[in-house]
N, C-alpha and C positions, 0 to 999 in steps of 0.2 A: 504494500500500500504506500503512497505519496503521503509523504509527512511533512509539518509544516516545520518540525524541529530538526529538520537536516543537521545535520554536525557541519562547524565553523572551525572546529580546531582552535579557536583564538583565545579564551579567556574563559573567565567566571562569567561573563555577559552575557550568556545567551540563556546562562542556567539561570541569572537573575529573571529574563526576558519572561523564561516559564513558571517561575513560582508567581509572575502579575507583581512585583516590583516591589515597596515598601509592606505592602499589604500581606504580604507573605508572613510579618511576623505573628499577625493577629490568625492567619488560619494555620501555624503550627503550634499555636495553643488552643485551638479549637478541635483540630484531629486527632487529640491526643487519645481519646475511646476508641478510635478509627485507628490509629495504628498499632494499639494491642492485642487488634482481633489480622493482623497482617503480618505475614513473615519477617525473621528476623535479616531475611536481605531487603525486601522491601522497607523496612524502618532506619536498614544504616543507608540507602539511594539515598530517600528524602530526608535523613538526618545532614549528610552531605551536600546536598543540592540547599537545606537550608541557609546550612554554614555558607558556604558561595555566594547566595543570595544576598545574606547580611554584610562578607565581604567587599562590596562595592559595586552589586548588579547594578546597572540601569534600570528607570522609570522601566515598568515594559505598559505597553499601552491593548490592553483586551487580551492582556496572556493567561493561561490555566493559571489555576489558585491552588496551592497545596493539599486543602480539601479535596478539590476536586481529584489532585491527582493520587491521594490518597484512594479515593472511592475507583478510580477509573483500574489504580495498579491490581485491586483486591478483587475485581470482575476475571472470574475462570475464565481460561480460552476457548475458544470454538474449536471443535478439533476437524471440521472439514472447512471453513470458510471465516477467514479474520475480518468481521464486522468494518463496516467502511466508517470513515471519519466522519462527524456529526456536526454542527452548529454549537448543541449544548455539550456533549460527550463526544470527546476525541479518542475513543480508543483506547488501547491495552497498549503502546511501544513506547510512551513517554520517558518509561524508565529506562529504554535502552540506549538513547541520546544525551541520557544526562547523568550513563555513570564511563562516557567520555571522559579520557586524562588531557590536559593540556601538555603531556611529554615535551621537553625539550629533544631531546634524541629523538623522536616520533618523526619518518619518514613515508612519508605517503609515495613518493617517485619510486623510491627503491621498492618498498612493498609492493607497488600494483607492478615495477618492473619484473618479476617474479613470474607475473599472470600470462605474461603476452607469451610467455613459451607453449599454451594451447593452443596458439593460434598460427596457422604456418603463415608467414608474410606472402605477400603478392607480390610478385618479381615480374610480370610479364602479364600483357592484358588478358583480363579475362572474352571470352566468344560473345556472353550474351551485353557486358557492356557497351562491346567493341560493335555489335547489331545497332544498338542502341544512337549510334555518335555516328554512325554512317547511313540511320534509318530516315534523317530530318526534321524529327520531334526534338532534336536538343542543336537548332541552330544551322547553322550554314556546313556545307560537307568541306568545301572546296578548303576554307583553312587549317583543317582537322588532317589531311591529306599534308597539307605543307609541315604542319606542327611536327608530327609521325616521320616526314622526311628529312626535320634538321634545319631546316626553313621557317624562321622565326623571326627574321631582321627586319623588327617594324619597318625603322628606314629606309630600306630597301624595296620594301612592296611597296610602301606610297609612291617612290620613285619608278618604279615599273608603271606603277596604273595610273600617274598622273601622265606619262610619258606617250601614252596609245589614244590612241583618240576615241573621244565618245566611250571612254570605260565607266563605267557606274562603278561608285565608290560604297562600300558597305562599314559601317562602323563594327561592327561586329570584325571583320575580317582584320583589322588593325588591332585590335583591344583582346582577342580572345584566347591568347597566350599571355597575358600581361595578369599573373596572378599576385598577390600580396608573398613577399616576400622576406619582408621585416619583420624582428622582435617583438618592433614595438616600442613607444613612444608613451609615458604616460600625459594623460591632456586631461584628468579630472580625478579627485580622490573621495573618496565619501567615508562617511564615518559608519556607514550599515551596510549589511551585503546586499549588494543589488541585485534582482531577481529576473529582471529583463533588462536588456540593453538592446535598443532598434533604430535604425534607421526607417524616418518614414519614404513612403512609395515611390518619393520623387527624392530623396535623399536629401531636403534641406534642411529638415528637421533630424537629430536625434536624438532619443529619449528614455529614460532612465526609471524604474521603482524600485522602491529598497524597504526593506525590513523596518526602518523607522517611518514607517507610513507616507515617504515624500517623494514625489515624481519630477524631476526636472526635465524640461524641452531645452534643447541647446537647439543654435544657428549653428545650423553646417557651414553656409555660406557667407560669414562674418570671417574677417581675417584675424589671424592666431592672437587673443594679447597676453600680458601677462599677467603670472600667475595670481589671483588675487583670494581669501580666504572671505566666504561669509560666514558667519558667528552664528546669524538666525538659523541657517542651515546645515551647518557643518559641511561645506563643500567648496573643494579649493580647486578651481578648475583656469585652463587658459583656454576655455567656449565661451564664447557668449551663451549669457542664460535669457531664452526669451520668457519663462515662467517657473516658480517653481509653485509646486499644488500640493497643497496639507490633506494627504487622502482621511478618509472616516477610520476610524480604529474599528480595525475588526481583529482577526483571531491572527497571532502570530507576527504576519507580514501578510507584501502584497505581495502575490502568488505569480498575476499576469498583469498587463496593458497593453492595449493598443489603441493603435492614432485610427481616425477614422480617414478615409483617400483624401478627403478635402485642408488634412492638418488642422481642422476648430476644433474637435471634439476627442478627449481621450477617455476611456472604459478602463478600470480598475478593478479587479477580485481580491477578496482577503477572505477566504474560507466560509465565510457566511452567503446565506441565500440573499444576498442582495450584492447587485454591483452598481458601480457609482461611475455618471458620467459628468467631467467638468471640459471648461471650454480652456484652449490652450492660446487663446489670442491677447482675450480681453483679462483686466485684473477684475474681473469679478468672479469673486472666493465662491459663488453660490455651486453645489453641486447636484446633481438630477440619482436620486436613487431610482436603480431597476429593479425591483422584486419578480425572482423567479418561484416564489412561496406559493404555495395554496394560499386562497383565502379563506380567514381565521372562521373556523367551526360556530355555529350558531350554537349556542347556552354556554360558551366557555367564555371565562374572565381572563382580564392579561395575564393570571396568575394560574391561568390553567391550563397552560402550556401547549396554547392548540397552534403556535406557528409550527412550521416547517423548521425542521434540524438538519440541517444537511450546510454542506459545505461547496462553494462552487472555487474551482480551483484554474479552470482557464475561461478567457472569452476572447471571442475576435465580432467586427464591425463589419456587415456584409458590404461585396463592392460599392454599392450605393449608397450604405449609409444608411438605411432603413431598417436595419436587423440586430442584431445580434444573439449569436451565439455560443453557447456557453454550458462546460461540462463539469459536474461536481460528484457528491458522492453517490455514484452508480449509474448517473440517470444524465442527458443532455436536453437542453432547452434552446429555444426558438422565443426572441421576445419582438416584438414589431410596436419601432419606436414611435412610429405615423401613429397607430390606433391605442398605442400608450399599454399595451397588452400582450399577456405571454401569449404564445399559440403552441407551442408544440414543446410537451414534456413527453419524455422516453425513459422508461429504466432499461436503460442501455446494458448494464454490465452488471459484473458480480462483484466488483469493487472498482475503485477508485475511477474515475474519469480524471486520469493526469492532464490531456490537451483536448482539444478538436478543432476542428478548421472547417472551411466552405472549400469544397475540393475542384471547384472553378472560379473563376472573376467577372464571370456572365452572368450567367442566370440563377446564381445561387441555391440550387433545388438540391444539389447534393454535398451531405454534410459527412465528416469522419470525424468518429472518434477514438482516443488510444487510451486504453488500461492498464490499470495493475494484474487484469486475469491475465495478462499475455495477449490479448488480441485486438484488432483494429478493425471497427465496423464499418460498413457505408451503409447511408439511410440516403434516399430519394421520397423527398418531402411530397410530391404527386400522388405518392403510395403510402404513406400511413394515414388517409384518412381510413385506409381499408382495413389494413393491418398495421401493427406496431411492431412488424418485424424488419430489419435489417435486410438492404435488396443484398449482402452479399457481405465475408467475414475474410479478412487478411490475416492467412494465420502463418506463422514461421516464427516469433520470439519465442523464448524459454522460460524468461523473466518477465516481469511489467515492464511496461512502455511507459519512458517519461517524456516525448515530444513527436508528433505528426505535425510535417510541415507539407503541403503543398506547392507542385509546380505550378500551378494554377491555370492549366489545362483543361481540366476534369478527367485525365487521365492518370497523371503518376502523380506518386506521395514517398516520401520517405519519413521513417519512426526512427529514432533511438529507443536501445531497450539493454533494461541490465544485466541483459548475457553479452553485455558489452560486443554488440551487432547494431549495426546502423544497418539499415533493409530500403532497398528500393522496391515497392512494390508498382504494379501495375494492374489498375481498378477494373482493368478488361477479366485478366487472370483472377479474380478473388474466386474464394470459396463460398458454394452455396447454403443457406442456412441448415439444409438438414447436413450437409456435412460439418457444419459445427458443432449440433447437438450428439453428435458421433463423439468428439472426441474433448465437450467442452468441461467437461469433469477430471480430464486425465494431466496430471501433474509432470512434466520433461523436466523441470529446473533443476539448479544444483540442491543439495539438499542443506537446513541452517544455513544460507545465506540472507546476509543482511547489507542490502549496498551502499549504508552509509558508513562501512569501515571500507579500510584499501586492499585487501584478500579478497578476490572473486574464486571460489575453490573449482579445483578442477572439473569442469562440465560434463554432464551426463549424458548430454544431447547437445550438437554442433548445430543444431537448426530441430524444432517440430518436425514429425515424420511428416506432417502433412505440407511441409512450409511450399507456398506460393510465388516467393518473393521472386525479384528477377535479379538480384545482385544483395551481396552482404559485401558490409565495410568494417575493419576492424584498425585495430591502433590505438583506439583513446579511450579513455578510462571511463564509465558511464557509472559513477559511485558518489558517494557524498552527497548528493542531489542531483535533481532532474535536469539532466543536462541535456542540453537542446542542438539541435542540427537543419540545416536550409540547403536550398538550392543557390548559386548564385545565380547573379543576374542575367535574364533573358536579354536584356538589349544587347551586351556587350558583351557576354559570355556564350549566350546560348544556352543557360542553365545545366553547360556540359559539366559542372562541377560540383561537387558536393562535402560541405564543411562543416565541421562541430567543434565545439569547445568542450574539456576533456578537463577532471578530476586532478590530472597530472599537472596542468598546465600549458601541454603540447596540444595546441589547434591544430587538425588536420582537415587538408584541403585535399581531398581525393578526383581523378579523374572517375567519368562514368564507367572505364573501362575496369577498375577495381585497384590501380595502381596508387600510391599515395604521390601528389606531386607537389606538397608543400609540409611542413611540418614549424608552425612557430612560435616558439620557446617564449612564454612569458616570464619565466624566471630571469629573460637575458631581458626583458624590458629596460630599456633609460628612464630618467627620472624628467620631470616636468620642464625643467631648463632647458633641455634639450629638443632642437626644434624639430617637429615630426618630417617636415620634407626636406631635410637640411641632409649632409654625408654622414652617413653611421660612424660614431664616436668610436673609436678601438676598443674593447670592453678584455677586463682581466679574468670574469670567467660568469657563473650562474648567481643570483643574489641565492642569499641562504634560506631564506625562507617559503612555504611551498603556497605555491596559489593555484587555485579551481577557477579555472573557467566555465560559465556557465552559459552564456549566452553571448553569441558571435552578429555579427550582422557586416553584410559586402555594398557597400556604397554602389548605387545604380548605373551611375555613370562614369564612375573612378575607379580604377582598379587600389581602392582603398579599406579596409575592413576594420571596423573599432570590435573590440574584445573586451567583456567586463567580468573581471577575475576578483575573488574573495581572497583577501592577503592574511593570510593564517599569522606569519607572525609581528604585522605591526595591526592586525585590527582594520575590520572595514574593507571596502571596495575600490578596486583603480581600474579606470576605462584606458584603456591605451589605444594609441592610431597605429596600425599596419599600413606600409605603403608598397608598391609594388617599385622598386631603384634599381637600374641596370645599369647604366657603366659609374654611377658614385658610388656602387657599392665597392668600387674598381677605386682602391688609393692612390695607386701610380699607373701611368704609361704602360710601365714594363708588367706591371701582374696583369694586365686586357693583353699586352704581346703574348706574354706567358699563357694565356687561356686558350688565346686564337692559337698558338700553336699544338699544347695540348689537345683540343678537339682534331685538328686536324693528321693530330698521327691517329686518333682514337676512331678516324671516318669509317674506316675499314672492316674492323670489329662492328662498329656503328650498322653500318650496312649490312649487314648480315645478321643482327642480331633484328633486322626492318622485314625481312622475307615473308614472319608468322603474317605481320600486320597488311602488309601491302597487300599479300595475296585476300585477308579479309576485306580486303576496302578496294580492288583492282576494278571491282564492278561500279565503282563511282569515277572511275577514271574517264569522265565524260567530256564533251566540250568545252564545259563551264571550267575546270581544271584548266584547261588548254588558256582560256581565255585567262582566268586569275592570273596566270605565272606572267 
C-alpha cells in the first residue's frame, strides 16, 4: 500500500510530523490504558517516536495523534488483504516508518547496489523496442536511422538541409539526440520534501508541492537571478516565484498537483476526500474545494460520522479543463467542474489507487488507473453507465505500482512499480476482465518486502506469468517512495525516451529500444552559485550525503530536465536544472581532438556492432532517408 509516511532518512522530523506536533504530549498521557493492553514492542515504537517528538519535531499540520496511532498499531492484520488507507484511520504500517534509525553509516546507494545483480543489464537493443522507434508512433524514422548510424552532428544537418533547396526543416530532426546530460545545477532548496516537481504543458511554468502544505509556481522564462532566501516560506531559490499557495492541511503532505493546460488553475491532494483548487495568477488566497465524498447520510449529526473516509492520493485536470480526475483508497472519480458535480465513482481496486491519468489529450473518455494490487486498469467512461467494469486490465508488475504516466495518445502508458520495473504497456495488448479475475487473487511478489527500506530481496517472478507489457526498464531504484516516470517530449523528442527519478539518486533516461542512454548522478549536483548553462565546474568527487529523486520532469522545448530530490543528510528538498552541453562539457581543444580521434579508430568495431540494428530498421530505408542526408 502507498503510505503517506515514506521514510526521509533525515531526522527526528518526520516522527515529530506523525505524533501531530506539540499535541502529542497530551495524547501520550491519554493512551496510557491503551498501551497496556498493546505489546511490549508496540509500547517501546511509541515510547521512542514520543521521545523524538519532544526532541524538536516540527508543528506537523493534520498528522496522526498518538492515540490514534496507538489504537491503529493494536488492530490485528488481515491475513488475505491489508485494508486500504482511510480519511479517519490510516492503517496498521505507521509503526514500520517510525522505528527508522537516522544511521550515520546508513547507505542506501551501496545497499540497493547489491539489488541490481537480479537484473541482467541491457547491452544491445531490444526487437520489440527497436519495432516501436521505426513503427512512427514515437516521432520521425529518418533521424533514429542517422542517431543508430553515428550521425548526430547537429551542425552539420542544419548545414546539409539549409544547403538543398526547398528542404523542409523539422525541429524534431535537430533536437532528438540532444538528451540532458548534466549532474545538475541546484536552482531552488526547500525546507520539506517535495512531492511533485513539473513543468507545465508549455514549459513556462514550473511547479512545486511539499510536505509543509506549500506549492510554489516558478517563471521558467525569467532570467537566472540571484540567490535570495524567503523566511515566510522557507525557500531559497535563483527562479523567479510567480506565486506561492498555502494549501489546506490535510493528512501528512501533498501527495499530487497539477496545472490545468491554460497555467490559472492548480488541483492539490493530501489524503483526504476533498481536493483543493487555487488560481496560480492572481494573489487571491481564496481556494475552491472538490469533494469526491458521498453526500452526508440523512439522520446522522456531524458527530456521527457519516462523511466518506477515504483518502485521494492522485488527481490530474482533463485536457480542457473541465474534469478532473482523481484516484484514492481503492476507488477513482470523475468530478465535472462546469456542473460543480462528481459523476463517476469506481471501486476500482483492492487497495491503494497510487496515480491515474486521462490516457488521451482528446477526448478524455478513457481513464487508467495504477495500484498497490499490482495492476493497471483502463475504464472507457461510454461504458460504465452499463457496467462498472474495467474495458481491459494491464497486468505484468509483481509489486504495487507507484506512477502511470501517459503518452497521451490513447495508446501507450508507462507505470513504475516496486519490483523495480518501469513497463511500457500498450492499451491495444491489455488483458480482458475475465482474464483478471483468473489470476487477481494470486500473489508473484517477493515475499516481506517492504519498499520503503533499500533491500528489494531476491525476486520470485521476473514479470507476472501473465504480463502484457511491450518492454520493461530496469536500473533505478523504485523504494522509499512512489517514484515517478514520463515520457519525454513529443515535439522534440518524439516521446522516443523514457525517464525516472530513482531512490538512489541516478535518473535514468532510457531509449524505447531498452538500452539506458543517460544516467545522472544527483549526488555530483553543484551548488546554487553555480550557473546552470555556464561550463561544468571540475568536481573532486560525489557529495556524501544520499538523495531520492522522486519526480523528474523534460522541459518541452529544451533539451533541459529539473529533478527534485529529498537530501537525506542536510534536510528538505533541492530542485536542480539538467542541461543537455556538448562541446563545454569539452575543457580544452585537445580532449574534442582526443575524442574525435578516439571514435574514429573505434568506427570499425562501431560498425559492426550496427548490423543487428540496420538490418531491423533496412525497411525504413526509404526516400525520405535519401532526402534527410
Amino acid at each position: 500500500m502507498s503510505r503517506p509516511w515514506e521514510t526521509d532518512n533525515t531526522d527526528g522530523a518526520a516522527y515529530g510530523d506523525a505524533l501531530g506536533g506539540p499535541s502529542g504530549a497530551h495524547d501520550a498521557e491519554d493512551v496510557t490504558g491503551e498501551l497496556n493492553d498493546s505489546s511490549g514492542s508496540v509500547r517501546s515504537i511509541l515510547s521512542s517516536l514520543f521521545l523524538m517528538q519532544r526532541a524538536g519535531g516540527p508543528d506537523a499540520r493534520g498528522g496522526l495523534t498518538l492515540r490514534e496511532l496507538t489504537r491503529l498499531l493494536s488492530t490485528p492484520a488481515e491475513t488475505e488483504q491489508v485494508p486500504s488507507l482511510s480519511f479517519q484511520d490510516d492503517g496498521d504500517e505507521e509503526d514500520e516508518h517510525m522505528s527508522e534509525d537516522d544511521d550515520e553509516d546508513y547507505s542506501f546507494r551501496s545497499t540497493f547496489d547489491s539489488t541490481r545483480r537480479y537484473f541482467k543489464e541491457v547491452t544491445e537493443p531490444q526487437e520489440p523496442g527497436v519495432s516501436l522507434l521505426k513503427g512512427g508512433d514515437f516521432g520521425r524514422v529518418a533521424p533514429k536511422i542517422r542517431a543508430r548510424r553515428g550521425r548526430t552532428n547537429v551542425a552539420r544537418y542544419i548545414h546539409n538541409r539549409t544547403s538543398q533547396p526547398h528542404a523542409r526543416n523539422f525541429r524534431e530532426d535537430c533536437t532528438t539526440n540532444l538528451v540532458p546530460n548534466t549532474h545538475g545545477t541546484a536552482v531552488s532548496a526547500h525546507e520539506a520534501n517535495i512531492y511533485t516537481g513539473q513543468y507545465s504543458g508549455d514549459s513556462s511554468f514550473y511547479y512545486t508541492c511539499s510536505q509543509d502544505f506549500k506549492l510554489h509556481v516558478f517563471d521558467t522564462t525569467a532570467p537566472r537571478q540571484a540567490a535570495t532566501y524567503r523566511t515566510d516560506t522557507g525557500l531559497r531559490t535563483t527562479m523567479k516565484v510567480i506565486k506561492t499557495i498555502t494549501g489546506t492541511p490535510g493528512r501528512w503532505t501533498i501527495t499530487d498537483a497539477n496545472l490545468s493546460s491554460d497555467n490559472q488553475r492548480m488541483i492539490y491532494a493530501s489524503i483526504t476526500p476533498t481536493v483543493y483548487m487555487a488560481s496560480t495568477l492572481d494573489s487571491n488566497p481564496v481556494q475552491t474545494p472538490i469533494s469526491f465524498a458521498d453526500p452526508p447520510r440523512a439522520g446522522r449529526n456531524t458527530w456521527g460520522g457519516h462523511y466518506d473516509s477515504f483518502g485521494i492520493w492522485s488527481c490530474r485536470f482533463s485536457a480542457d479543463g473541465n474534469e478532473v480526475v482523481a484516484g484514492g483508497s481503492g476507488s477513482i472519480f470523475v468530478y465535472d467542474l462546469l456542473a460543480n458535480r462528481r459523476t463517476v465513482r469506481i471501486s476500482a481496486h483492492a487497495d491503494d489507487v497510487n496515480s491515474c491519468c486521462w490516457a488521451d489529450t482528446a477526448s478524455g473518455n478513457v481513464l487508467v488507473s495504477a495500484s498497490d494490487d499490482t495492476f493497471l486498469k483502463v475504464w472507457d467512461r461510454r461504458s460504465l453507465g452499463a457496467t462498472p467494469q474495467p474495458s481491459g486490465v494491464l497486468i505484468g508488475h509483481t509489486e504495487g505500482i507507484t506512477y502511470v504516466s501517459a503518452k497521451g495518445d490513447g495508446r501507450y502508458v508507462i507505470s513504475n512499480g516496486k519490483d523495480q520495473a518501469l513497463r511500457l504497456w500498450d492499451l491495444r495488448m491489455m488483458r480482458s476482465n475475465a482474464d483478471y479475475q483468473g489470476v487477481r487473487r494470486q500473489n508473484y511478489g517477493a515475499r516481506n518486502f517492504d519498499y520503503r527500506y533499500p533491500h528489494y530481496p531476491q525476486p520470485r517472478y521476473m514479470a507476472h506469468p501473465m504480463d502484457c507489457s511491450v518492454m520493461t526498464y530496469r536500473g533505478h531504484a523504485v523504494l522509499r517512495t512512489l517514484i515517478r516516470c514520463h515520457f519525454s517530449p513529443a515535439e522534440t523528442t518524439g516521446s522516443q525516451y523514457i525517464y525516472s527519478g530513482s531512490a538512489d539518486g541516478r535518473i535514468h533516461i532510457w531509449s524505447l529500444d531498452g538500452q539506458v542512454v543517460q544516467i545522472l548522478d544527483r549526488a555530483k549536483a553543484t551548488s546554487m552559485a553555480i550557473d546552470p548553462s555556464g561550463p561544468e565546474p571540475e568536481r573532486g568527487g560525489a557529495n556524501q550525503y544520499e538523495v531520492c529523486v522522486r519526480d523528474v520532469s523534460w522541459h518541452s522545448q529544451e533539451p533541459v530536465l529539473m529533478s527534485a530530490g529529498w537530501e537525506s543528510g542536510r534536510g528538505g528538498s533541492l530542485v536542480a536544472r539538467h542541461e543537455w552541453k556538448g562541446l563545454s562539457k569539452m575543457k580544452k581543444l585537445e580532449d574534442w581532438v582526443s575524442k574525435a580521434q578516439q571514435e574514429k579508430s573505434e568506427e570499425p568495431k562501431r560498425n559492426q556492432n550496427q548490423t543487428t540494428s540496420r538490418n531491423l530498421l533496412s525497411v525504413y530505408l526509404t526516400d525520405e532517408e535519401d532526402e534527410d542526408e
